[in-house]
C-alpha positions in Angstrom: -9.2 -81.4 -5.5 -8.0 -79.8 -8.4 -6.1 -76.2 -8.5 -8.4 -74.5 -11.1 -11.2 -75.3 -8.8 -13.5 -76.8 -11.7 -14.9 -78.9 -9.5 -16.0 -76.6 -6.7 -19.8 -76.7 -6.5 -20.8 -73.4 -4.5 -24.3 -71.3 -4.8 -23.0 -68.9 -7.4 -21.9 -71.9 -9.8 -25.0 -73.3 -9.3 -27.4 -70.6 -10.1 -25.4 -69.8 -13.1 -26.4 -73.6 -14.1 -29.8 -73.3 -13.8 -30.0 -69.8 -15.4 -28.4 -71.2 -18.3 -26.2 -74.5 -19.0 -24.3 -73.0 -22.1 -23.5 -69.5 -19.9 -22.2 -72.2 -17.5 -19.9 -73.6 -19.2 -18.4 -70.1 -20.1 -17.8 -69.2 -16.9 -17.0 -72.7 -14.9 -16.0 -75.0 -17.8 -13.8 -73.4 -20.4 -13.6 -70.4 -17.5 -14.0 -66.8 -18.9 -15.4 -63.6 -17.6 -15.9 -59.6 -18.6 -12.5 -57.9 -18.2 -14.5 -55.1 -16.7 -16.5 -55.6 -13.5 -20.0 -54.4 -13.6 -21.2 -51.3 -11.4 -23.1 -53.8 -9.2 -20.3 -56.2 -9.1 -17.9 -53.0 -8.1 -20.6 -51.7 -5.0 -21.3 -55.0 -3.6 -17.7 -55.9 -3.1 -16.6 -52.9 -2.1 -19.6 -53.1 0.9 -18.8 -56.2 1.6 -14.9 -55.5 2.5 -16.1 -52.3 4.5 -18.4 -54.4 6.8 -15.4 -57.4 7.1 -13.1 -55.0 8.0 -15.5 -53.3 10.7 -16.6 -57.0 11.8 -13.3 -57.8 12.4 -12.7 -54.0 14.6 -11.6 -52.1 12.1 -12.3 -48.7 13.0 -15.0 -47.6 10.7 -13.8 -44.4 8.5 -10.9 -46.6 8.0 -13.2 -49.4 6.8 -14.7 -46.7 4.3 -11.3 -45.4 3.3 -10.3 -48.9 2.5 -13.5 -49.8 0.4 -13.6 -47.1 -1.5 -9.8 -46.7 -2.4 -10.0 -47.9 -6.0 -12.3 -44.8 -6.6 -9.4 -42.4 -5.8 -8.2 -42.9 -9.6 -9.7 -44.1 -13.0 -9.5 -47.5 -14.2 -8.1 -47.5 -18.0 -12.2 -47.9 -19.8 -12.9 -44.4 -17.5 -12.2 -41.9 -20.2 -15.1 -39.5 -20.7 -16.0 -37.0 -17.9 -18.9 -38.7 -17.4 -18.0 -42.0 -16.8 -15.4 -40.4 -14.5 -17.9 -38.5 -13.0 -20.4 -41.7 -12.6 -17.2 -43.3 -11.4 -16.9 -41.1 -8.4 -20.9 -41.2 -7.5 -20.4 -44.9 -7.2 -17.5 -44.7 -4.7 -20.1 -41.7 -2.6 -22.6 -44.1 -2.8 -20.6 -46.9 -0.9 -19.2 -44.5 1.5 -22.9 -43.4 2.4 -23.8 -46.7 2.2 -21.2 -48.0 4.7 -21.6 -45.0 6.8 -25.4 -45.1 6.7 -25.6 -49.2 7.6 -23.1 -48.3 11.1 -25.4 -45.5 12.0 -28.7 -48.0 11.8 -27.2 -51.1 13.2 -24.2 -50.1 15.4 -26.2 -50.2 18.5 -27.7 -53.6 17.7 -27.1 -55.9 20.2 -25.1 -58.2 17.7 -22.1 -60.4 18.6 -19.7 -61.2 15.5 -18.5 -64.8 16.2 -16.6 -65.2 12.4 -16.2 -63.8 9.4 -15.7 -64.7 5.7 -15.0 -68.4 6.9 -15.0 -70.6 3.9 -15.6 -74.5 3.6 -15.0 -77.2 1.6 -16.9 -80.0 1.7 -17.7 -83.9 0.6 -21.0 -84.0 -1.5 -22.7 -87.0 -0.3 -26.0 -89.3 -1.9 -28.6 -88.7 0.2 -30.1 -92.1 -0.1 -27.2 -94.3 0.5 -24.3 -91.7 2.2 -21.6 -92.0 -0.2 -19.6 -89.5 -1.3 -18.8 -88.4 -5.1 -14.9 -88.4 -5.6 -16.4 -85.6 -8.6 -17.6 -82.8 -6.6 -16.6 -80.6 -3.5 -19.4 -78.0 -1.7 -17.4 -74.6 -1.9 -18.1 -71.3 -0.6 -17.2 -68.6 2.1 -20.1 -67.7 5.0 -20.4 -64.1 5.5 -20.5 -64.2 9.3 -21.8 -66.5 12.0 -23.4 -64.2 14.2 -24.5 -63.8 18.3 -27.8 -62.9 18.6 -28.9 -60.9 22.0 -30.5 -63.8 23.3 -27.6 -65.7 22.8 -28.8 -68.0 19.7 -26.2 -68.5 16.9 -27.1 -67.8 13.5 -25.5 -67.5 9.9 -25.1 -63.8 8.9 -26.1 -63.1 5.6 -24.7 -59.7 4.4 -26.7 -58.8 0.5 -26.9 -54.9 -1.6 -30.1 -55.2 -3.4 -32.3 -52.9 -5.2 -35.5 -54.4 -4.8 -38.6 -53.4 -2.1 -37.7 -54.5 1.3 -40.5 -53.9 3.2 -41.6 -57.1 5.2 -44.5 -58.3 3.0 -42.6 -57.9 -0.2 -41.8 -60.8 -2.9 -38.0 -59.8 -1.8 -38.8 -61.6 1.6 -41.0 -64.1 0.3 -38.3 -66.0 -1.5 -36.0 -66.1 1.0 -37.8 -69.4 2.3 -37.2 -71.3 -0.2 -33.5 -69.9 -1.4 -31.1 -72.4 -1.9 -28.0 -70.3 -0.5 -29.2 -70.3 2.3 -29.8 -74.1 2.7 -26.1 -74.1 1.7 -24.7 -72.3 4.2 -26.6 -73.6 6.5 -25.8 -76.8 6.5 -22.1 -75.7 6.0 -22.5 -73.9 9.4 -23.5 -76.7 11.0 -20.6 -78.9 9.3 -18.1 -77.0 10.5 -19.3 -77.0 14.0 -21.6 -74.1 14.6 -25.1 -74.9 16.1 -27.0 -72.4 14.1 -30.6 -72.0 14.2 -31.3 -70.1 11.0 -30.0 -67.0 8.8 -29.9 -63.5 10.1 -30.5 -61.9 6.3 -29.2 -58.5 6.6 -29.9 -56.4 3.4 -28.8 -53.0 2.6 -30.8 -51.2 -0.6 -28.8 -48.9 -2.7 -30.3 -45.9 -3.4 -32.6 -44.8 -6.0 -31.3 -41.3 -5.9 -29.5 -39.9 -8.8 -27.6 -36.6 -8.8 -29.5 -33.8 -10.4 -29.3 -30.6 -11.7 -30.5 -28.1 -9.1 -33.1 -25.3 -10.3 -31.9 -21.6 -11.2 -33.2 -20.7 -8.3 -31.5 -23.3 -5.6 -28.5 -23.0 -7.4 -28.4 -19.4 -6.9 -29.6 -20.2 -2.8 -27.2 -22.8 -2.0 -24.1 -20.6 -3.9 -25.2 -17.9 -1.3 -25.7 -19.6 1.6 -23.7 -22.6 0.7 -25.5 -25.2 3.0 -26.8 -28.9 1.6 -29.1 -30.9 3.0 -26.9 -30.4 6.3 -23.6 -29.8 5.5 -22.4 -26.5 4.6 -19.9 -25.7 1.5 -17.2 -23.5 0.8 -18.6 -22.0 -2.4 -16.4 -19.5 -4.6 -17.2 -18.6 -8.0 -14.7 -17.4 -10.8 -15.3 -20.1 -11.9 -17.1 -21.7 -9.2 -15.9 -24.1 -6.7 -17.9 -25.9 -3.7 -15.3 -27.1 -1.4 -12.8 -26.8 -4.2 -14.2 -28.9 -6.5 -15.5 -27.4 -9.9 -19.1 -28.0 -10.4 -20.8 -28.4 -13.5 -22.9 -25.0 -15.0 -25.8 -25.3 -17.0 -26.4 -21.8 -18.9 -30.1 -21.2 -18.2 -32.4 -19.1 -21.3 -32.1 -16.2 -19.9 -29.0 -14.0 -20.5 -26.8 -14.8 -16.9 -29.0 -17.4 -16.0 -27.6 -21.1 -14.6 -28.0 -23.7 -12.6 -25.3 -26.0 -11.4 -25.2 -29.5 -11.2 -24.8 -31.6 -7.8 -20.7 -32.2 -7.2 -20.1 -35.6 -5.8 -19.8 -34.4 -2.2 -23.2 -32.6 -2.6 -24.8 -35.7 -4.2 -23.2 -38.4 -0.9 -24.9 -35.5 1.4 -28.5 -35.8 -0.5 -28.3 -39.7 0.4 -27.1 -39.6 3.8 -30.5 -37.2 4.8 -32.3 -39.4 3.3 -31.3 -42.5 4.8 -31.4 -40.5 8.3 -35.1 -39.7 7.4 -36.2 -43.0 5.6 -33.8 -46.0 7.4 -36.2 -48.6 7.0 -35.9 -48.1 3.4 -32.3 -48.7 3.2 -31.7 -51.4 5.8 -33.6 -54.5 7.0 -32.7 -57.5 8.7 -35.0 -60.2 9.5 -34.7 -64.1 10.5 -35.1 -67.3 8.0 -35.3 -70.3 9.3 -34.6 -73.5 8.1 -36.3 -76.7 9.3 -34.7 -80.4 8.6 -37.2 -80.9 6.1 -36.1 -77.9 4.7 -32.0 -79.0 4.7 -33.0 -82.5 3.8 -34.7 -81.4 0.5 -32.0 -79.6 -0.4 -29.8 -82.2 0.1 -31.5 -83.9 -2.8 -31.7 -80.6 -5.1 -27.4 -80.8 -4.5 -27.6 -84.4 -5.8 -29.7 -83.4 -9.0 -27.5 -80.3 -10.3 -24.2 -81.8 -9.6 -25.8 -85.2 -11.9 -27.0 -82.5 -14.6 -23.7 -81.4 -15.0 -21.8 -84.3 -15.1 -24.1 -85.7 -17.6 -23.4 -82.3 -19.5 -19.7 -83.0 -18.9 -19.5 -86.5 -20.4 -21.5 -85.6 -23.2 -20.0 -81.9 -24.2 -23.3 -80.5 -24.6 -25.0 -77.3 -22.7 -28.0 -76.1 -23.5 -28.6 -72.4 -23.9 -32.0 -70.8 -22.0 -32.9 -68.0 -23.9 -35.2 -67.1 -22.2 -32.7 -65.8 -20.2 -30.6 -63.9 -22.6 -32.1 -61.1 -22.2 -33.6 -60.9 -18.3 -33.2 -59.6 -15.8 -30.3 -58.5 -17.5 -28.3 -59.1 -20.8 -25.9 -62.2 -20.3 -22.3 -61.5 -20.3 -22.0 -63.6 -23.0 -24.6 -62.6 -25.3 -21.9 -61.7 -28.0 -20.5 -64.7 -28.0 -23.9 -66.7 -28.2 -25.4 -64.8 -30.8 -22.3 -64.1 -32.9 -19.7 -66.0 -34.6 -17.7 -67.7 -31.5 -16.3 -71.1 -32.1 -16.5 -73.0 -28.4 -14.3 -75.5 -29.8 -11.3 -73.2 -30.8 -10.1 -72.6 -26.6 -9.2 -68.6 -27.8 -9.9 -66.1 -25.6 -12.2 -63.9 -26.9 -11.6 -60.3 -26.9 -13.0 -58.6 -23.8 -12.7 -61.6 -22.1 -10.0 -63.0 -18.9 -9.0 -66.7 -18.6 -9.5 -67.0 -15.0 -6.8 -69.9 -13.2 -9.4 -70.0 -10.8 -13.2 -70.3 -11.8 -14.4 -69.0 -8.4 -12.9 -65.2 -7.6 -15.0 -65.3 -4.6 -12.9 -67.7 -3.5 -9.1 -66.9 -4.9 -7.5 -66.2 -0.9 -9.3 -68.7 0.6 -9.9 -72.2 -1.0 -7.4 -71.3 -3.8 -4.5 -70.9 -1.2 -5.6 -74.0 0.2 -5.4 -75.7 -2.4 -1.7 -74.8 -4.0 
């Protein structure tokens, strides 16, 4: 197996290919990314290292304090106030968010068996057994879970932003998601009798932080109490709990109104995920029959031959249809501008990455050196 990991086939790698061949090959082949993480990119890790550390006993405000430590200062492209200030609602959110999954779940009757276990695997032919010398099945399992009635299962931990009530399109899916088949069967190679996937999904809020009216600005400076928490509010020039707020000069000669502080924003979200928890959280079972595991077996055997046919020829066709949606590609500059492929320079913006799968770097990677 080689060091870069180049020929790691996991999920991620995967979907890129069939989102796009030619956004493939930028980020597995010739192995650049963003040198800035994404908002979603930041959240979802961050979640995910809270609820490793708490799955492993971590005690949970030291989970949080963990998970949200790279919002205690500004990375260099955080100049403005507002990003800074858009910085810091991100880290509330994941604190809310990690406070707001314990308080739904932590009475669950849910045993954590492992956690972040990777694999590494032989791609076989279905049809004759024989294994490709071109390929390993990579990838790292959330958790293999206990369930009260004592059934194993593959925990699947996901942030998303879509509907998660149980007849939406979110759920729908789900049975016919290829990750899942994937980890699956990687559960069961490395000796785990699961019968399925516990998907546990946590929604990040659709709350924003707002600018409060004249007249609740003026109530909560008096009374200084939030949606359940109370503040320390001084004025000259005003303070909530030591932190300067934001004032918004109304019309009206010593008119104002004050914009939510971070604090008061992460106690907005934390009533309303007390109120509305169904909203946020949702768990639910998907199963996966042989059929099922056998079919995907096949879809493996396909993608693995597209690319190596891609490979051998040097040629990967852009989609663009998917420039654009659900979201613009990372390397929609590079496609639609002047960007020799064949040249091998970094392109500004861009990281070389030694290893093509991040996800990866402490497990597989240390393997593997």
């Amino acid at each position: 197996m080689t060091t870069d990991g180049r020929n790691i086939l996991t999920h991620s790698r995967q979907a890129c290919a069939k989102t796009c061949l030619r956004r493939h090959w930028y980020s597995y082949e010739f192995g650049i990314r963003k040198d800035k993480d994404t908002a979603p990119l930041r959240t979802g890790k961050a979640f995910h290292h809270a609820r490793e550390e708490i799955g492993n006993g971590v005690d949970v405000d030291w989970a949080v304090n963990s998970a949200t430590a790279e919002y205690g200062h500004f990375p260099a492209w955080c100049v403005s106030p507002e990003d800074q200030y858009d910085y810091r609602i991100e880290g509330e959110i994941v604190k809310q968010l990690i406070l707001g999954y314990v308080a739904r779940w932590g009475t669950e009757p849910l045993e954590t068996v492992a956690v972040e276990t990777p694999f590494d695997l032989p791609l076989t032919n279905p049809e004759t057994g024989g294994v490709t010398p071109l390929w390993r099945l990579g990838g790292k399992i959330d958790s293999i879970v206990k369930l009260a009635d004592g059934r194993l299962m593959v925990g699947e931990l996901k942030t998303a932003g879509e509907d998660l009530s149980p007849d939406s399109d979110f759920w729908k899916r789900l049975r016919i998601d290829q990750q899942i088949s994937l980890y699956t069967l990687a559960a069961i190679a490395l000796g785990y009798d699961v019968k399925g996937i516990l998907y546990d999904v946590t929604r990040k809020p659709l709350i924003r932080p707002r600018l409060l009216t004249q007249g609740d600005s003026k109530t909560f400076l008096a009374s200084g109490d939030y949606f359940g928490k109370h503040f320390v509010c001084t004025d000259g020039p005003v303070l909530i709990d030591g932190e300067p707020c934001e004032i918004v000069p109304g019309a009206k000669a010593g008119s104002f109104a004050i914009r939510e502080t971070v604090a008061m924003y992460g106690a907005r979200i934390a009533a309303d995920m007390k109120e509305n928890p169904s909203w946020y959280f949702a768990r639910m079972e998907i199963p996966r029959l042989q059929a099922d595991l056998d079919e995907f077996r096949w879809e493996l055997w396909s993608i693995q031959g597209l690319l190596r046919d891609c490979q051998r020829y040097g040629r990967w066709p852009r989609n663009t249809a998917s420039c654009l949606r659900p979201y613009r590609c990372e390397f929609w500059d590079l496609c639609t501008g002047s960007y020799d492929t064949a040249s091998g320079i970094v392109p500004e913006g861009y990281k070389k990455l030694e290893f093509v799968h991040p996800e990866l770097q402490n497990s597989v990677a240390a393997e593997l050196t």
